[in-house]
C-alpha positions in Angstrom: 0.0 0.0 0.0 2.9 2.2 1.2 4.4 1.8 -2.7 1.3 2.0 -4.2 0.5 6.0 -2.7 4.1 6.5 -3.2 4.2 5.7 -6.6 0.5 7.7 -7.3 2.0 10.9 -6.0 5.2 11.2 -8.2 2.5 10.3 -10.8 0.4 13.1 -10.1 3.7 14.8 -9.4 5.1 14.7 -12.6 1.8 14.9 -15.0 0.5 18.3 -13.2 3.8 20.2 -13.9 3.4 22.3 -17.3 6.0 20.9 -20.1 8.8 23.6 -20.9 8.2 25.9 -23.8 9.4 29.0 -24.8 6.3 30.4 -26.4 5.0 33.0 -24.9 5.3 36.5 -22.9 8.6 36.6 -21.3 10.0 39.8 -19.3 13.8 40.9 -19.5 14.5 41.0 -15.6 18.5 40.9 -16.1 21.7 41.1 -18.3 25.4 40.5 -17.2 28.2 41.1 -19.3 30.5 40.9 -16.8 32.4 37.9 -18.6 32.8 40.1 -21.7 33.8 43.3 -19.5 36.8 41.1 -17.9 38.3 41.3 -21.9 38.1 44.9 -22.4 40.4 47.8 -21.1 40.8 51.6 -20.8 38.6 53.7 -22.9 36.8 50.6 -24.6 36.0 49.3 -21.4 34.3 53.1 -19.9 33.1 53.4 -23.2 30.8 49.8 -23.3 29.8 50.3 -19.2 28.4 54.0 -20.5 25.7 51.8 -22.9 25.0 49.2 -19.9 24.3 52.3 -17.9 21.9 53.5 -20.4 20.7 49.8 -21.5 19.6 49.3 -17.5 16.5 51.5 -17.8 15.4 48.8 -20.6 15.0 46.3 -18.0 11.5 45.1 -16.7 10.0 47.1 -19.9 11.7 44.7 -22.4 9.7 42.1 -23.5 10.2 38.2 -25.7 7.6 37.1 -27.7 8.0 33.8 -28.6 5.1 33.3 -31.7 4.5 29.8 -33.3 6.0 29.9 -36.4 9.3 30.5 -35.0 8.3 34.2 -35.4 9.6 37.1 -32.1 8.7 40.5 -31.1 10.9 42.1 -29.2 9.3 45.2 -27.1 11.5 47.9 -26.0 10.5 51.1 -24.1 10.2 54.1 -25.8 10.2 57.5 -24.5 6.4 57.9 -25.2 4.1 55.2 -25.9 3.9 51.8 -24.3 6.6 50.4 -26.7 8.1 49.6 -29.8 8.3 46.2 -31.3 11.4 44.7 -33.3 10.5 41.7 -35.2 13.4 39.4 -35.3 12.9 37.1 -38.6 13.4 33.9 -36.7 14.1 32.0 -33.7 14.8 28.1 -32.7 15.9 25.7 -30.3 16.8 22.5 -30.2 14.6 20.0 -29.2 15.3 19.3 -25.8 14.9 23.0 -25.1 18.3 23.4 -24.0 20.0 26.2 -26.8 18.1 28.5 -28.5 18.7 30.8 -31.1 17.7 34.0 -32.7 18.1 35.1 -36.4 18.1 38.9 -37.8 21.2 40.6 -39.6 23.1 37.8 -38.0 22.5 34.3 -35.4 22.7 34.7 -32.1 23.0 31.3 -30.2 22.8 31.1 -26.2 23.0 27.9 -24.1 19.6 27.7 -21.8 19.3 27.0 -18.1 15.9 26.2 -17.0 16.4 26.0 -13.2 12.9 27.3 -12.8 10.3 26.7 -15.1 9.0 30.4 -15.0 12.4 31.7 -15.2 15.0 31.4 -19.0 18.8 32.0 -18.3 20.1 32.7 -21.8 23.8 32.1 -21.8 25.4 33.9 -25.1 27.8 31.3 -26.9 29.8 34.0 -28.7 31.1 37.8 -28.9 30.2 39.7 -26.3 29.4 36.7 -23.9 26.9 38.1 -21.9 24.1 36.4 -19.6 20.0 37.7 -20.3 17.3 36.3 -17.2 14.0 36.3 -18.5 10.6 35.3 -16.4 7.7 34.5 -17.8 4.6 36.6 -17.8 
């Protein structure tokens, strides 16, 4: 009996919890680039923390759209207005959810850590390596 109502509630355990997915609202809550600020110096190095200093206001007002169709809308703040949307041409991820990639000018690849299931840690796989935490909405 003891087996039996053990094994019923990692049943019910594991078939209530939703299945990953990127589709969806998700809300930019953070961005590190402290990994790519440890390869810069001098001027270049004041020069790219003066844009994170501006970029910071874009946080909590930045929103991923994930669309079917492998389609994105970005939504950035604007000075007036509730917000501008970029369309990205594409985005992908493999199929156990675990990279994930963007396509405009140029691909943009980042590694993905799913600790939470509410919660995306994008990890940039190239030039300027830099960390983006996204929760869903």
């Amino acid at each position: 009996m003891k087996r039996l109502s053990i094994g019923l509630f990692l049943f019910l355990l594991f078939s209530c919890q939703q299945e990953k997915s990127f589709l969806g609202k998700w809300r930019l809550v953070a961005i590190d680039y402290s990994e790519h600020l440890e390869t810069l110096e001098g001027e270049e190095k004041t020069f790219f923390e003066s844009i994170l200093e501006k970029q910071s206001v874009m946080l909590d007002q930045t929103f991923y759209d994930f669309k079917g169709g492998n389609e994105l809308h970005v939504i950035t703040p604007k000075k007036v207005g509730s917000g501008q949307i970029m369309q990205i041409e594409k985005w992908g991820s493999t199929k156990n959810l675990d990279s994930l990639y963007f396509i405009n000018e140029e691909m943009e690849i980042f590694r993905v850590d799913w600790s939470k299931r509410d919660t995306l840690q994008l990890f940039a796989t190239d030039y300027p390596k830099r960390k983006l935490v996204l929760v869903k909405e």
